[in-house]
C-alpha positions as CSV (number, residue, x, y, z in Angstrom):
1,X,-9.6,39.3,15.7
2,X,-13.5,39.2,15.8
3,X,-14.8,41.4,18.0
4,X,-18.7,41.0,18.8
5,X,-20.9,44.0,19.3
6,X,-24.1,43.8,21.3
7,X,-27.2,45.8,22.9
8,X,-27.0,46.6,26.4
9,X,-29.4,44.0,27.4
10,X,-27.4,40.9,26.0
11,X,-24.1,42.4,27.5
12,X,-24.0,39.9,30.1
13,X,-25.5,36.9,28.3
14,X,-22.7,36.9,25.8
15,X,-19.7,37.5,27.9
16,X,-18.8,33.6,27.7
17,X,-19.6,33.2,24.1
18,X,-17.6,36.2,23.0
19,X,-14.5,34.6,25.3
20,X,-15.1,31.6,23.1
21,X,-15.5,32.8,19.6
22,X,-11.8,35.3,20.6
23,X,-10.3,31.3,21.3
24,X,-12.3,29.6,18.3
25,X,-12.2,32.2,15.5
26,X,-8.3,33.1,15.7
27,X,-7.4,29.1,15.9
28,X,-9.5,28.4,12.8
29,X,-8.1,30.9,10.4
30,X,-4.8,30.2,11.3
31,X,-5.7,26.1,10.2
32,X,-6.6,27.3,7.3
33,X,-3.2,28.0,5.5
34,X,-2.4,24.5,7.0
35,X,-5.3,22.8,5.0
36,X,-3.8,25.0,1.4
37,X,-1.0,23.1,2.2
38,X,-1.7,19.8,1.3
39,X,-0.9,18.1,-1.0
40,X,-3.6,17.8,-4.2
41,X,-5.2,14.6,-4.9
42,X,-3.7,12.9,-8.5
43,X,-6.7,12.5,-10.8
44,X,-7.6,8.8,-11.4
45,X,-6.7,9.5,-15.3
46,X,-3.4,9.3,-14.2
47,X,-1.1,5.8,-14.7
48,X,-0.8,4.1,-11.4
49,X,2.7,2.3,-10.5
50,X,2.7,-0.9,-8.5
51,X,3.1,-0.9,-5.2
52,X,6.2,-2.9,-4.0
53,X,4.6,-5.8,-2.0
54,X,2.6,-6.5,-5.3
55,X,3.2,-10.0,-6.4
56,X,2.8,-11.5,-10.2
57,X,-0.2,-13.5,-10.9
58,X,1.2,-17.3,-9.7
59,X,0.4,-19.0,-13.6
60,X,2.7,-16.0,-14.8
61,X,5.5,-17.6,-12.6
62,X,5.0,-21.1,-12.6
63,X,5.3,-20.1,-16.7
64,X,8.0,-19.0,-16.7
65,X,9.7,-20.9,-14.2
66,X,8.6,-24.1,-16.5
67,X,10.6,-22.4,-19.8
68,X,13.7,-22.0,-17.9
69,X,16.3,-25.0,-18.3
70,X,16.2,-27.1,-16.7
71,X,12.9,-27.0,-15.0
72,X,11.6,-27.2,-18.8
73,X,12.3,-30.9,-18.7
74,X,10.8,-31.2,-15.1
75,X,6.7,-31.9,-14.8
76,X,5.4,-29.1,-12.3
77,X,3.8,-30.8,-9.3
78,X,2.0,-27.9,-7.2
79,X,2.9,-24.7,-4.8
80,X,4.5,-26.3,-1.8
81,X,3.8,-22.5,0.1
82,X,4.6,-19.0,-0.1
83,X,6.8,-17.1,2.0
84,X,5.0,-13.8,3.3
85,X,7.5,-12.1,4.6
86,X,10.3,-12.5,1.7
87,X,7.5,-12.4,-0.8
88,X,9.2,-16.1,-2.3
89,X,6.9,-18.8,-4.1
90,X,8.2,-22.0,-2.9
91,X,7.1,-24.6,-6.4
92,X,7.8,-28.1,-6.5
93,X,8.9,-30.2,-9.7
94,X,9.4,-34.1,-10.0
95,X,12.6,-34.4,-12.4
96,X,11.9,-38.4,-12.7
97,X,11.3,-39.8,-9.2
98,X,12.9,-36.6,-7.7
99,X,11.5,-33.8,-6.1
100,X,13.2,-30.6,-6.6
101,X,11.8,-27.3,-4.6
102,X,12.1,-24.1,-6.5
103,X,12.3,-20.8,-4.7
104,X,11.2,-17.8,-7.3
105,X,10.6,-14.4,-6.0
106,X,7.0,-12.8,-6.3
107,X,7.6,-9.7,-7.3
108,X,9.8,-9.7,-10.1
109,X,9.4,-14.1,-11.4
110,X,13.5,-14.9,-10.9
111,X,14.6,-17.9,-9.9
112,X,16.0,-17.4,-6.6
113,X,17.6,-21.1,-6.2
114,X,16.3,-24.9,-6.2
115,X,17.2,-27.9,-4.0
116,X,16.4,-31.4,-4.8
């Protein structure tokens, strides 16, 4: 603990700052381990992973989605939406004067089903 010294004139003048500084400078040393404690910041050489709620670029999918039979045969008409909460690309295909609605998952590109 800090203990202040003074003249005899300032005695009385200080006696609410030193009650202060006996709160203040015990509280601030014992924050001080607490701040050591955290944990140290990664250097920006290192590789950052993907987060989890990253999607794949949407040519990426709708590539892939158009080499995979038999959506290979289909023409690719356009994103009919995207589903925010699942993270699912909703693409549409005509497959002569058919429609079919493809469901593929953001994150990873797989076919999750198709309806017509």
């Amino acid at each position: 603990m800090l203990i202040l010294k003074c003249g005899h004139r300032m005695r009385g003048k200080l006696g609410p700052l030193r009650a202060a500084l006996a709160i203040l400078v015990p509280a601030s040393l014992l924050a001080t381990p607490l701040a050591a404690q955290r944990a140290p910041s990664r250097p920006a050489s290192e590789d950052v992973r993907p987060e989890p709620l990253q999607t794949r670029p949407l040519p990426e999918i709708i590539a892939r989605v158009q080499a995979t039979p038999p959506y290979n045969n289909m023409d690719y008409i356009g994103v009919a939406g995207f589903e925010t909460r699942q993270m699912i690309y909703v693409l549409r295909f005509i497959n002569g004067r058919q429609v079919v609605v493809v469901h593929v998952d953001a994150r990873s590109g797989r076919i999750l089903g198709s309806r017509p």
